[in-house]
mmCIF entry with sequence, helices, sheets and N, C-alpha, C, O atoms, coordinates in Angstrom:
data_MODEL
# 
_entry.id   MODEL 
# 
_entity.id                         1 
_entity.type                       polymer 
_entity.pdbx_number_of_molecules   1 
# 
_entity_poly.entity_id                      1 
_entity_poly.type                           'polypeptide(L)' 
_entity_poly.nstd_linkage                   no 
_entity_poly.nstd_monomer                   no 
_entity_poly.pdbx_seq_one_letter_code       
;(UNK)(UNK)(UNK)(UNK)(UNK)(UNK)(UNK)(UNK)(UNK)(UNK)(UNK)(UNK)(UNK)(UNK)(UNK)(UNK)
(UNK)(UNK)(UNK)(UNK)(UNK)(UNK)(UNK)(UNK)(UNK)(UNK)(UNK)(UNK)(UNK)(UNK)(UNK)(UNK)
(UNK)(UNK)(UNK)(UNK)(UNK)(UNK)(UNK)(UNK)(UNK)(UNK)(UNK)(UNK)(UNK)(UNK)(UNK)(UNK)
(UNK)(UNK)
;
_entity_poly.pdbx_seq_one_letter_code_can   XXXXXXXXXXXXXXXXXXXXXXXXXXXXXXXXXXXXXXXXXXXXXXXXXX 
_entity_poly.pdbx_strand_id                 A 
# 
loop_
_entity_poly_seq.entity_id 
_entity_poly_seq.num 
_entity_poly_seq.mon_id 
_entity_poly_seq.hetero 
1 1  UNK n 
1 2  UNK n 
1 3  UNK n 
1 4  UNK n 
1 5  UNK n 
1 6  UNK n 
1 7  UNK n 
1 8  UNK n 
1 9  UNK n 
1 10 UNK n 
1 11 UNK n 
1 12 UNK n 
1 13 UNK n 
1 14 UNK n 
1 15 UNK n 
1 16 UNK n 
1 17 UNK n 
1 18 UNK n 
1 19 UNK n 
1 20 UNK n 
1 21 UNK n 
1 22 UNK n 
1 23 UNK n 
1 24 UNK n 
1 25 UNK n 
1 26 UNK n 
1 27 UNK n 
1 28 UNK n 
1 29 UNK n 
1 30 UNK n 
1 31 UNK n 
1 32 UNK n 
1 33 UNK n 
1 34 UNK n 
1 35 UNK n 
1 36 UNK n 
1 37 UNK n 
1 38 UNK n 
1 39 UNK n 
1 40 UNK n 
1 41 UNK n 
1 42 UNK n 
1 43 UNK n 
1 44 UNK n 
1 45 UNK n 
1 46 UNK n 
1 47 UNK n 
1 48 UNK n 
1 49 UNK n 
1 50 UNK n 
# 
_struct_asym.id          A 
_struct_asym.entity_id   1 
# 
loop_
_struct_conf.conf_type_id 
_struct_conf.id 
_struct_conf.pdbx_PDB_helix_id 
_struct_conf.beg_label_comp_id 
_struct_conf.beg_label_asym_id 
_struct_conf.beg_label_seq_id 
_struct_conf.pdbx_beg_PDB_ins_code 
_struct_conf.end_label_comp_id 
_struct_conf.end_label_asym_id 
_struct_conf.end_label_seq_id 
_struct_conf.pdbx_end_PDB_ins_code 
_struct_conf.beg_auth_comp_id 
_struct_conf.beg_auth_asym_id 
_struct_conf.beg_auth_seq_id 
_struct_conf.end_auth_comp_id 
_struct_conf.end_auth_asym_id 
_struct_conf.end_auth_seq_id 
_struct_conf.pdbx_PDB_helix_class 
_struct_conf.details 
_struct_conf.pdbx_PDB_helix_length 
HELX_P HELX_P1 AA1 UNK A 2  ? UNK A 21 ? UNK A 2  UNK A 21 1 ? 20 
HELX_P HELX_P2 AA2 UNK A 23 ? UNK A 49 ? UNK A 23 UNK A 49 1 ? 27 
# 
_struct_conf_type.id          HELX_P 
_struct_conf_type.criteria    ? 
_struct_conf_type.reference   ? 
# 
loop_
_atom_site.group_PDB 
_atom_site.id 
_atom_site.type_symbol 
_atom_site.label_atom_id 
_atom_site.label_alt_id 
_atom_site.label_comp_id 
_atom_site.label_asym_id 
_atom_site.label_entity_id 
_atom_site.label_seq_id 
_atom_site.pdbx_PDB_ins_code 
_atom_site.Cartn_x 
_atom_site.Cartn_y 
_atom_site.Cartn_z 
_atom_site.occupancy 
_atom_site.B_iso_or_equiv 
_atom_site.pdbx_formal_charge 
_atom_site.auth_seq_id 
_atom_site.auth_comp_id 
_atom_site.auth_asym_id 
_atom_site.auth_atom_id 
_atom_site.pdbx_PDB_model_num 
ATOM 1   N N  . UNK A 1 1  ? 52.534  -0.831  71.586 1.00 0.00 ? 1  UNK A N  1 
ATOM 2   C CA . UNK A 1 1  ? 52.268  -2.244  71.846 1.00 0.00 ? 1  UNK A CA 1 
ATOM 3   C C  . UNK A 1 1  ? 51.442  -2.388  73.126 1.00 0.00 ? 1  UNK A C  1 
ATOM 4   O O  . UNK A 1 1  ? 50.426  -3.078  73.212 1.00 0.00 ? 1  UNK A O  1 
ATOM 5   N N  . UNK A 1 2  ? 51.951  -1.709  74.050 1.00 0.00 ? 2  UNK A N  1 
ATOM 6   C CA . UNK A 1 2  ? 51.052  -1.478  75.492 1.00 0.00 ? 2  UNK A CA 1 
ATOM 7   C C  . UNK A 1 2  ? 49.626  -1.416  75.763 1.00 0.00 ? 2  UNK A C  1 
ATOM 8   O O  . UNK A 1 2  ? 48.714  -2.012  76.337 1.00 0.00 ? 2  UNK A O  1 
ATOM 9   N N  . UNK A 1 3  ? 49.999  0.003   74.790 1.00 0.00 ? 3  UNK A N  1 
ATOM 10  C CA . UNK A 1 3  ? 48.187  0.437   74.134 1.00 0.00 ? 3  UNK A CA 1 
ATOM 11  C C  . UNK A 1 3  ? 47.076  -0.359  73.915 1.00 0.00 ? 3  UNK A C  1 
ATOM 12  O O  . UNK A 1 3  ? 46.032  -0.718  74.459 1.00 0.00 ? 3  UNK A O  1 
ATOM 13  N N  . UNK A 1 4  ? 48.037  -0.554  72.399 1.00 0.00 ? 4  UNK A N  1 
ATOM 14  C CA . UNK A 1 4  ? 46.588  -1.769  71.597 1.00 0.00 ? 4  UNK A CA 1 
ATOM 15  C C  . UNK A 1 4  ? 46.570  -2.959  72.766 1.00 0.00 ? 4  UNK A C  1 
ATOM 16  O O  . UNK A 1 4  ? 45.572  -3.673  72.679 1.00 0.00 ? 4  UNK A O  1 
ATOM 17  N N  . UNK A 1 5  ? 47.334  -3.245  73.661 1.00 0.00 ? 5  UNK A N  1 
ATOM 18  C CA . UNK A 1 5  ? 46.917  -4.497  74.282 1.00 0.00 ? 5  UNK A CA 1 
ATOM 19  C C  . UNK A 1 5  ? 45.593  -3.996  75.532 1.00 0.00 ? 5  UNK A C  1 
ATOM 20  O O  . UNK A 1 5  ? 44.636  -4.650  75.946 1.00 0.00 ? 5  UNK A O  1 
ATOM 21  N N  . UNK A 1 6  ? 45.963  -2.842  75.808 1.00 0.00 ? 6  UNK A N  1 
ATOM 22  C CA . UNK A 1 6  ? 44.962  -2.380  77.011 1.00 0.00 ? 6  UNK A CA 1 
ATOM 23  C C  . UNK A 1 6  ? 43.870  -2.363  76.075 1.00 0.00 ? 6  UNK A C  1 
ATOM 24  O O  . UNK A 1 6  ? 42.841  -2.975  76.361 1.00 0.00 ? 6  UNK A O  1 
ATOM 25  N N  . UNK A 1 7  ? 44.011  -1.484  74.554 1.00 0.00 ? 7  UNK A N  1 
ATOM 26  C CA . UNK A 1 7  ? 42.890  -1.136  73.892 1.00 0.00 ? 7  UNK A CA 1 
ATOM 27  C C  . UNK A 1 7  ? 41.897  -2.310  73.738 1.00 0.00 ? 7  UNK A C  1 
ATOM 28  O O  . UNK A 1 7  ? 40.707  -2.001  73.782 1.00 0.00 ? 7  UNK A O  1 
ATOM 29  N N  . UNK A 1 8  ? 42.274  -3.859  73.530 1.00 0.00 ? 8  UNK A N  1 
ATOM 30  C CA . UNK A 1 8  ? 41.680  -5.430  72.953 1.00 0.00 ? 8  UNK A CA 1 
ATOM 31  C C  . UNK A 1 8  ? 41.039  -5.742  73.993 1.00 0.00 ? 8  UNK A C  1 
ATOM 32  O O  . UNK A 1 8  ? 39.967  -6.347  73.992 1.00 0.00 ? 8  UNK A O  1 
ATOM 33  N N  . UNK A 1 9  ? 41.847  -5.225  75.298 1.00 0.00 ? 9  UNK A N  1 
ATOM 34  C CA . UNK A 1 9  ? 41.550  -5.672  76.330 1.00 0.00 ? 9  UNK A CA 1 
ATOM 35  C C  . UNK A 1 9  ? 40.029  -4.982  76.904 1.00 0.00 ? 9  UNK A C  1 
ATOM 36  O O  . UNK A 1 9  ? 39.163  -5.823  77.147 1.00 0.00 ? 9  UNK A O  1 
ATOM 37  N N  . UNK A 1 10 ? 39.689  -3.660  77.112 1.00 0.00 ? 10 UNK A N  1 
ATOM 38  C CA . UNK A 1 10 ? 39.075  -3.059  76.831 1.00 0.00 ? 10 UNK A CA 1 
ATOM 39  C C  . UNK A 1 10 ? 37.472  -3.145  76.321 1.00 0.00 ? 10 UNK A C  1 
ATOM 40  O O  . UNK A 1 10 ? 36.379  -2.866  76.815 1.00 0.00 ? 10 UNK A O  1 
ATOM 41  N N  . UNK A 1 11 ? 37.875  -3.593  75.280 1.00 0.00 ? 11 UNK A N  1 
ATOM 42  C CA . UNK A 1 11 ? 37.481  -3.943  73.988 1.00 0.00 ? 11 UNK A CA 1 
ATOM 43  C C  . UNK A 1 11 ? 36.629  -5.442  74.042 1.00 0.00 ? 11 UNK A C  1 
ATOM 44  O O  . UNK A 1 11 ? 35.544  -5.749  73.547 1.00 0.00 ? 11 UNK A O  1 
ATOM 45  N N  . UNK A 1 12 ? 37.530  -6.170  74.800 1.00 0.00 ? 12 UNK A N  1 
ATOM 46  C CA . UNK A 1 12 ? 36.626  -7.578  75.048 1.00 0.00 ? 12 UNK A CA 1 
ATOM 47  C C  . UNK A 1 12 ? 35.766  -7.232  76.630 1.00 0.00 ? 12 UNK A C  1 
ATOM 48  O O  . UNK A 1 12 ? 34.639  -7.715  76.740 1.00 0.00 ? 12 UNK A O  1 
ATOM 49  N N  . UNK A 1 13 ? 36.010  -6.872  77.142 1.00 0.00 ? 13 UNK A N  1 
ATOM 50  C CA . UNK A 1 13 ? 35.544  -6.509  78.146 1.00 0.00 ? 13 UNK A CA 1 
ATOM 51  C C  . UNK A 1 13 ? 34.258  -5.815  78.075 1.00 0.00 ? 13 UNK A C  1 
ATOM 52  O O  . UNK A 1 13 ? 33.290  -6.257  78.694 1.00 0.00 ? 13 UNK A O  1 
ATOM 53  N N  . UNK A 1 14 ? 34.178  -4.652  77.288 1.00 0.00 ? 14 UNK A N  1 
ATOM 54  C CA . UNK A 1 14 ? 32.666  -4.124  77.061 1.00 0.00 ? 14 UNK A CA 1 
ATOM 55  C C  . UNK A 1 14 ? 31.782  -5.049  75.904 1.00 0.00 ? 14 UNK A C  1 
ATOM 56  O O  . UNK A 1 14 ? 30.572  -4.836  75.835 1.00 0.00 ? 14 UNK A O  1 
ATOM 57  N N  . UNK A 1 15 ? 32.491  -6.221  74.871 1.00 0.00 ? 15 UNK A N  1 
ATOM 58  C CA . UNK A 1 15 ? 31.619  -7.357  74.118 1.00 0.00 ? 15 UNK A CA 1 
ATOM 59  C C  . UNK A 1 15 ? 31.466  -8.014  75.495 1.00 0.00 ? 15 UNK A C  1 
ATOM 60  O O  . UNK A 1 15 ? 30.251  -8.165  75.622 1.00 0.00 ? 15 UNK A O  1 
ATOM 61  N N  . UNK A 1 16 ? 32.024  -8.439  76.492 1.00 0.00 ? 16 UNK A N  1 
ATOM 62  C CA . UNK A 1 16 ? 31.802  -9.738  77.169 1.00 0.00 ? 16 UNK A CA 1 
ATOM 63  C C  . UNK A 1 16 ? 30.244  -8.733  78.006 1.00 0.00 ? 16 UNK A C  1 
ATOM 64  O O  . UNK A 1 16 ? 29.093  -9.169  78.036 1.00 0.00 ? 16 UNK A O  1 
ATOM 65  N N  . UNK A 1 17 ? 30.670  -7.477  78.542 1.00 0.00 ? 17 UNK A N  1 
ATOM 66  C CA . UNK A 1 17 ? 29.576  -7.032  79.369 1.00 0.00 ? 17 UNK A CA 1 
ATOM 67  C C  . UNK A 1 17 ? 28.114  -6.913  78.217 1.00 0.00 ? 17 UNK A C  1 
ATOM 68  O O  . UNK A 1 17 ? 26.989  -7.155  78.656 1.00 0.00 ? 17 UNK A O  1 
ATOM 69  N N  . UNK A 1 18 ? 28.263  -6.644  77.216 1.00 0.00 ? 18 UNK A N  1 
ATOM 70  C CA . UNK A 1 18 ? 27.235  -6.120  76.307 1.00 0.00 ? 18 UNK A CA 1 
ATOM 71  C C  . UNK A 1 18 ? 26.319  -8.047  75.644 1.00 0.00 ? 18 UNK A C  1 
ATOM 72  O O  . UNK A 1 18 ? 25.239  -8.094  75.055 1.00 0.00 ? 18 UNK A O  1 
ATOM 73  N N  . UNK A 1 19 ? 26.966  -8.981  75.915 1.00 0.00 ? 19 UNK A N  1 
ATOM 74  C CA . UNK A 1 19 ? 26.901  -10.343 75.750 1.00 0.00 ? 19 UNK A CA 1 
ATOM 75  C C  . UNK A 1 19 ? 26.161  -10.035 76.936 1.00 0.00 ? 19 UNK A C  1 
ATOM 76  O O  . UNK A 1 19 ? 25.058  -9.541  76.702 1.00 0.00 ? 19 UNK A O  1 
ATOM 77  N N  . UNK A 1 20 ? 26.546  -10.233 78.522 1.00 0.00 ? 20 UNK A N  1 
ATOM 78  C CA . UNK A 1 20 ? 25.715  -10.684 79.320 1.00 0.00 ? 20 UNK A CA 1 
ATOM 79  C C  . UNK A 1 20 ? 24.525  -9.882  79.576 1.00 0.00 ? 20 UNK A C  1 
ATOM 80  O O  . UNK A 1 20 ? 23.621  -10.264 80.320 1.00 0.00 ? 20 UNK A O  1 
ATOM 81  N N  . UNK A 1 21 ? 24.529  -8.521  78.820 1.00 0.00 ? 21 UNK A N  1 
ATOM 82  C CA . UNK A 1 21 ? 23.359  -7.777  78.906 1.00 0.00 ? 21 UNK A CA 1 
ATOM 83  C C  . UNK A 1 21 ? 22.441  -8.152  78.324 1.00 0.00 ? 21 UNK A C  1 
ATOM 84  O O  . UNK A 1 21 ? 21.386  -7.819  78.864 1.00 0.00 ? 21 UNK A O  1 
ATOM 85  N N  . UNK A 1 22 ? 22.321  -8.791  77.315 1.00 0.00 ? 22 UNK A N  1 
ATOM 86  C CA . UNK A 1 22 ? 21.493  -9.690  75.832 1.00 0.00 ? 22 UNK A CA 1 
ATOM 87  C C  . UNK A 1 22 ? 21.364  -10.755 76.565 1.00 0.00 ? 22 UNK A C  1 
ATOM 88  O O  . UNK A 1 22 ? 20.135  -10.787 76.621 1.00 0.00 ? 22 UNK A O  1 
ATOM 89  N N  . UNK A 1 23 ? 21.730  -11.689 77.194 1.00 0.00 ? 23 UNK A N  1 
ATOM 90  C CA . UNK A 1 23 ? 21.255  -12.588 77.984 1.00 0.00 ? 23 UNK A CA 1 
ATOM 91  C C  . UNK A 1 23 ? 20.469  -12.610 78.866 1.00 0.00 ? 23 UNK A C  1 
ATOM 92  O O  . UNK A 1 23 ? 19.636  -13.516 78.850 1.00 0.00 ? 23 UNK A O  1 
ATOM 93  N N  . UNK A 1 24 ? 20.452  -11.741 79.822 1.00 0.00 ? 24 UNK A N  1 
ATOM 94  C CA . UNK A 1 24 ? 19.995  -11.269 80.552 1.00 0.00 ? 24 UNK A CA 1 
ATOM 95  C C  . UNK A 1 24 ? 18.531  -10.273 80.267 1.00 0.00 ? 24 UNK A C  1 
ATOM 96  O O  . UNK A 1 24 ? 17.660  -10.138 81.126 1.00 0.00 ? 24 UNK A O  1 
ATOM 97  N N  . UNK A 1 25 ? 18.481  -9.690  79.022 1.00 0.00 ? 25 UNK A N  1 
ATOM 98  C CA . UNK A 1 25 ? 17.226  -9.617  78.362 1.00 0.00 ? 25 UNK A CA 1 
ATOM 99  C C  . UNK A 1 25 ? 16.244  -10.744 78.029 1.00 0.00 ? 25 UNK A C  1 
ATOM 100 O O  . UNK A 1 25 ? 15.052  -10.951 78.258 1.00 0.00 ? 25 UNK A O  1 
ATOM 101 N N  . UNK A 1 26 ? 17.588  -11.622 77.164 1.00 0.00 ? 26 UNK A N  1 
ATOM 102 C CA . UNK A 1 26 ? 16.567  -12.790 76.792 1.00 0.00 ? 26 UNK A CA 1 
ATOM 103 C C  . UNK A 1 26 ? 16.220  -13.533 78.062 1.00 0.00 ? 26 UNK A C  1 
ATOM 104 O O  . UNK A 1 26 ? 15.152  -14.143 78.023 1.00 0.00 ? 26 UNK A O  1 
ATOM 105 N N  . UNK A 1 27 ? 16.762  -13.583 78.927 1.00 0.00 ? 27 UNK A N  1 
ATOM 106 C CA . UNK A 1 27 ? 15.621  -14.306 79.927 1.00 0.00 ? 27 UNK A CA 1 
ATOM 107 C C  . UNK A 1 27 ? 14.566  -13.821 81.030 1.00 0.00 ? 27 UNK A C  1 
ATOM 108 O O  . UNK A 1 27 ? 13.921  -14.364 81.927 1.00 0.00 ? 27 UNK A O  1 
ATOM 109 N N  . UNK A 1 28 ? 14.729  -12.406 80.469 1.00 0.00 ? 28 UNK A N  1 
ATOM 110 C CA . UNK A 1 28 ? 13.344  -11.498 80.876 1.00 0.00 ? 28 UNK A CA 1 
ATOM 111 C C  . UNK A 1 28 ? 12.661  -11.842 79.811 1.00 0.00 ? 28 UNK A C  1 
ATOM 112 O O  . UNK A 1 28 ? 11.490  -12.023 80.145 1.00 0.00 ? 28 UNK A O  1 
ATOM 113 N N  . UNK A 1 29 ? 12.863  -12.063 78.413 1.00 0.00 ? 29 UNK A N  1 
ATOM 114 C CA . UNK A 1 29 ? 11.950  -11.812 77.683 1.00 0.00 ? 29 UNK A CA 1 
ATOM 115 C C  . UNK A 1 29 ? 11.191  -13.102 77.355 1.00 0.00 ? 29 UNK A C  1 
ATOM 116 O O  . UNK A 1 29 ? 10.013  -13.129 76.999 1.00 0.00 ? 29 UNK A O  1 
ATOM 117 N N  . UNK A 1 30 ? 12.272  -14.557 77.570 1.00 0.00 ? 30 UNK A N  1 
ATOM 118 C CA . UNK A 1 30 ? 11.621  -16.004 77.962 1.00 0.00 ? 30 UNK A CA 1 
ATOM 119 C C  . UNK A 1 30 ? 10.805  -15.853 79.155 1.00 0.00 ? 30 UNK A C  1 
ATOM 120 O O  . UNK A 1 30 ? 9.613   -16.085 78.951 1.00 0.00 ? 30 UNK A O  1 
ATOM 121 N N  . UNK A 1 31 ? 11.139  -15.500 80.449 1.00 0.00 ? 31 UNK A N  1 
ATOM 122 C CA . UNK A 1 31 ? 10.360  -15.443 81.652 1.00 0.00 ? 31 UNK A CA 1 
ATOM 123 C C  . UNK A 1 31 ? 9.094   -14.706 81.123 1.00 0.00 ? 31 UNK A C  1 
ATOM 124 O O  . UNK A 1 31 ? 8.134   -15.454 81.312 1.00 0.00 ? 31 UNK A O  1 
ATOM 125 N N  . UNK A 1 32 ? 8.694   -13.516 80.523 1.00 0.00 ? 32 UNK A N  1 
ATOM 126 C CA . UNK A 1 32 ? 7.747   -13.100 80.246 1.00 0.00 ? 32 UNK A CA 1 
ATOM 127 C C  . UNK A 1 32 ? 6.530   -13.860 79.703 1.00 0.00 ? 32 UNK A C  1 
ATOM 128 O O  . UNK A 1 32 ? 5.398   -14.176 80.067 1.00 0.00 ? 32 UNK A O  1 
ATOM 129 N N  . UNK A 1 33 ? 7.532   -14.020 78.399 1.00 0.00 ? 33 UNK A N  1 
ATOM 130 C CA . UNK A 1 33 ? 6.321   -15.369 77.792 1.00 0.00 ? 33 UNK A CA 1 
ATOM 131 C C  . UNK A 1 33 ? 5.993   -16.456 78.337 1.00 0.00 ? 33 UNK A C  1 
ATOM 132 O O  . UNK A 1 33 ? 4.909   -17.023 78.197 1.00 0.00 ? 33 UNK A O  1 
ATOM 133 N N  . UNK A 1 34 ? 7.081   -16.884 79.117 1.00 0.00 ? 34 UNK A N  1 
ATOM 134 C CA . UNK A 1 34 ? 6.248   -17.708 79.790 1.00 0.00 ? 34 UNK A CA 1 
ATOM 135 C C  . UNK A 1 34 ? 5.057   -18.060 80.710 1.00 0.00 ? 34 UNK A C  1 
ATOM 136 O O  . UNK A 1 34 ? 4.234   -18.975 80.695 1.00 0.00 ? 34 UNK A O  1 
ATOM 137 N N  . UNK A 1 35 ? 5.323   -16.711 81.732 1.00 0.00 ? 35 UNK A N  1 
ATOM 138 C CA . UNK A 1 35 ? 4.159   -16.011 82.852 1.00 0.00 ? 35 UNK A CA 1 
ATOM 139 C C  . UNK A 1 35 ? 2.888   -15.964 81.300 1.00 0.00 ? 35 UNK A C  1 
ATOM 140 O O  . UNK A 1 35 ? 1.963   -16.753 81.111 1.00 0.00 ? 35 UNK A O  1 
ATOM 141 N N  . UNK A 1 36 ? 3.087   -15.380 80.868 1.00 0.00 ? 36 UNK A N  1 
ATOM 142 C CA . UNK A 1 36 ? 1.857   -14.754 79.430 1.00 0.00 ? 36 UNK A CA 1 
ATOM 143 C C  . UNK A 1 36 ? 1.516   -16.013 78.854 1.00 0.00 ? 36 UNK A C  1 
ATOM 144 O O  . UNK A 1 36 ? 0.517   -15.795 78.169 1.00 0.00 ? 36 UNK A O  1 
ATOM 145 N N  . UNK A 1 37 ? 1.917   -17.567 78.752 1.00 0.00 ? 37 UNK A N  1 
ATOM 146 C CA . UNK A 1 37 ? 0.970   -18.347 78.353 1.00 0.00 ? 37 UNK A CA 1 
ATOM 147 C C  . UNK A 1 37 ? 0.653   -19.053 79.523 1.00 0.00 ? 37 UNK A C  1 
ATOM 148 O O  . UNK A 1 37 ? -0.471  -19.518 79.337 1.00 0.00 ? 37 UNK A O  1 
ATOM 149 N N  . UNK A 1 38 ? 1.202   -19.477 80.996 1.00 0.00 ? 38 UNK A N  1 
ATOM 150 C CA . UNK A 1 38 ? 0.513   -19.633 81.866 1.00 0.00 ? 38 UNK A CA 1 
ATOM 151 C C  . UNK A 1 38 ? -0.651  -19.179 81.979 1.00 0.00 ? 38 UNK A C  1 
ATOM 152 O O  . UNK A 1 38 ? -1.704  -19.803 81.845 1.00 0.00 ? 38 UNK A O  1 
ATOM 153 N N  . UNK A 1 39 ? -0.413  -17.433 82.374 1.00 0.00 ? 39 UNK A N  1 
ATOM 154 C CA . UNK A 1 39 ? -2.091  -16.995 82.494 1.00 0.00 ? 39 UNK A CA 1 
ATOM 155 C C  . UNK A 1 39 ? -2.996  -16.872 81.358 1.00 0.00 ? 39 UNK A C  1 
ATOM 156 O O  . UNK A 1 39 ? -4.150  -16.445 81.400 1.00 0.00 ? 39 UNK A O  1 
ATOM 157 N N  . UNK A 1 40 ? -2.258  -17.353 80.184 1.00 0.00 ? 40 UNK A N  1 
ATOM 158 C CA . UNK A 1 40 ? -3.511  -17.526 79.122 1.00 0.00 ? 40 UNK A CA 1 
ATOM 159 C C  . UNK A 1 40 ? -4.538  -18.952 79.212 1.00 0.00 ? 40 UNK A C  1 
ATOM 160 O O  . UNK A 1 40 ? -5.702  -19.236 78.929 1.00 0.00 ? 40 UNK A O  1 
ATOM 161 N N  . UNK A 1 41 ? -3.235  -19.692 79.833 1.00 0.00 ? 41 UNK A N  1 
ATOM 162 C CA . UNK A 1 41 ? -3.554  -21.074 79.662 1.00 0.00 ? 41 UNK A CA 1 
ATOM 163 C C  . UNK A 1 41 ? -4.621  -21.155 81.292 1.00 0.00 ? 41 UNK A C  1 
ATOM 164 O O  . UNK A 1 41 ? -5.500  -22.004 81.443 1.00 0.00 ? 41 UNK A O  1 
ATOM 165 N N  . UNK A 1 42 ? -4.337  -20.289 82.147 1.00 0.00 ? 42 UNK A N  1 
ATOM 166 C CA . UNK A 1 42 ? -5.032  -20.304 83.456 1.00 0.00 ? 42 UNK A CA 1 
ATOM 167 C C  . UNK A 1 42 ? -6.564  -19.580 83.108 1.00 0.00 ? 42 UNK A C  1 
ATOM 168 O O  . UNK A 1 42 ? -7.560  -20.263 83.348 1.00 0.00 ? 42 UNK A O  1 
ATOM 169 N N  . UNK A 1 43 ? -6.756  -18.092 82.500 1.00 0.00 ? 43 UNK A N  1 
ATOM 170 C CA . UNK A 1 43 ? -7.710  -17.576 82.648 1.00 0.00 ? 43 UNK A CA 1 
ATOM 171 C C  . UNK A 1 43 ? -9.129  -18.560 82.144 1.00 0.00 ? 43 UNK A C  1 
ATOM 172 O O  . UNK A 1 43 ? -10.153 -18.339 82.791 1.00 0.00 ? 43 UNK A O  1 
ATOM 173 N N  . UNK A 1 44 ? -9.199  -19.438 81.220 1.00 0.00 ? 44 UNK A N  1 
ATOM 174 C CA . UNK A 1 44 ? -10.379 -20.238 81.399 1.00 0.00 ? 44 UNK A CA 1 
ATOM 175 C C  . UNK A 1 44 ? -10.711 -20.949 82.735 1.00 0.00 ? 44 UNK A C  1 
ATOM 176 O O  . UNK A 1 44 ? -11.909 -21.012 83.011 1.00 0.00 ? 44 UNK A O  1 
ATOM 177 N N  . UNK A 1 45 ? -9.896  -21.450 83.535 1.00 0.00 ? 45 UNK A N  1 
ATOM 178 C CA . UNK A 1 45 ? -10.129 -22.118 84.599 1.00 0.00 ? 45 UNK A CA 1 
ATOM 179 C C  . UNK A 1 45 ? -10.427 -20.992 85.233 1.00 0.00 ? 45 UNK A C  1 
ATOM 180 O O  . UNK A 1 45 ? -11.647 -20.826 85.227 1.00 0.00 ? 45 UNK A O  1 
ATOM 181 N N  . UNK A 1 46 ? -9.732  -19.966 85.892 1.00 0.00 ? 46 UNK A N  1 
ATOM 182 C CA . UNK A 1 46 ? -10.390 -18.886 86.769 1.00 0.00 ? 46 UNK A CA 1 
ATOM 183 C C  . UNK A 1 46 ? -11.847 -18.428 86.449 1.00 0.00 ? 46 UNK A C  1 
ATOM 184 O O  . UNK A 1 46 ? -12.625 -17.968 87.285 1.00 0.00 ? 46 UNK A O  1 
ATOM 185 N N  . UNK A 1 47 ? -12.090 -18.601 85.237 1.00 0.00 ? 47 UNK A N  1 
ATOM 186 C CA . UNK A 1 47 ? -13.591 -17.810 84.770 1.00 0.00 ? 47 UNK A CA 1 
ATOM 187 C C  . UNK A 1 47 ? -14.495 -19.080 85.255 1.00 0.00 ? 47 UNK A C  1 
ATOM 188 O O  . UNK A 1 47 ? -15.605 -18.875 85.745 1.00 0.00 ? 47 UNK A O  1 
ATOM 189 N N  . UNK A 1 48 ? -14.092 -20.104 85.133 1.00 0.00 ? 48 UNK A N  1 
ATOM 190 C CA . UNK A 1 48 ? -14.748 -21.312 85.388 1.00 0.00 ? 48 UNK A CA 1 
ATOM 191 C C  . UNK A 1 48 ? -15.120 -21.160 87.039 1.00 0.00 ? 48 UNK A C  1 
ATOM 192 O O  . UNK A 1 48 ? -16.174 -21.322 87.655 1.00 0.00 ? 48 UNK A O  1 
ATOM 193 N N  . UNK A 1 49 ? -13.622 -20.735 87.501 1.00 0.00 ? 49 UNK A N  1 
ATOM 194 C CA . UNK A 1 49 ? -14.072 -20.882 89.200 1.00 0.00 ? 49 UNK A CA 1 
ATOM 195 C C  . UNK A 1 49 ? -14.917 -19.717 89.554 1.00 0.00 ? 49 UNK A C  1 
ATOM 196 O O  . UNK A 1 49 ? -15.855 -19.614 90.345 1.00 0.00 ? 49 UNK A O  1 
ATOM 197 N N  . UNK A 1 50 ? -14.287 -18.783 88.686 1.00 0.00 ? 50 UNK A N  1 
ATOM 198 C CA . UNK A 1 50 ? -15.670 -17.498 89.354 1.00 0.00 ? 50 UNK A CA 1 
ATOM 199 C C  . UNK A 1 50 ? -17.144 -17.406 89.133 1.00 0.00 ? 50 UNK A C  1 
ATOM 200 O O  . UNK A 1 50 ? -17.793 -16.505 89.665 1.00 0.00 ? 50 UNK A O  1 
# 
């Protein structure tokens, strides 16, 4: 009984860490795209200023 409770316990603990790891991707991977249509949306104006 001890066990399986350490085992759940455990158990939610590496879903809860493996959850904030996926989050934490996805908002590298939102931040990315976002920087990437800024400077898409910027490089006509820079060519303009150069």
């Amino acid at each position: 009984m001890h066990n399986g409770l350490w085992e759940a316990r455990y158990t939610s603990d590496i879903t809860q860490h493996n959850e904030q790891r996926a989050l934490t991707v996805t908002n590298i991977t939102s931040l990315v795209t976002a920087a990437a249509s800024v400077i898409t949306a910027l490089t006509p104006l820079i060519i303009k200023l150069m």
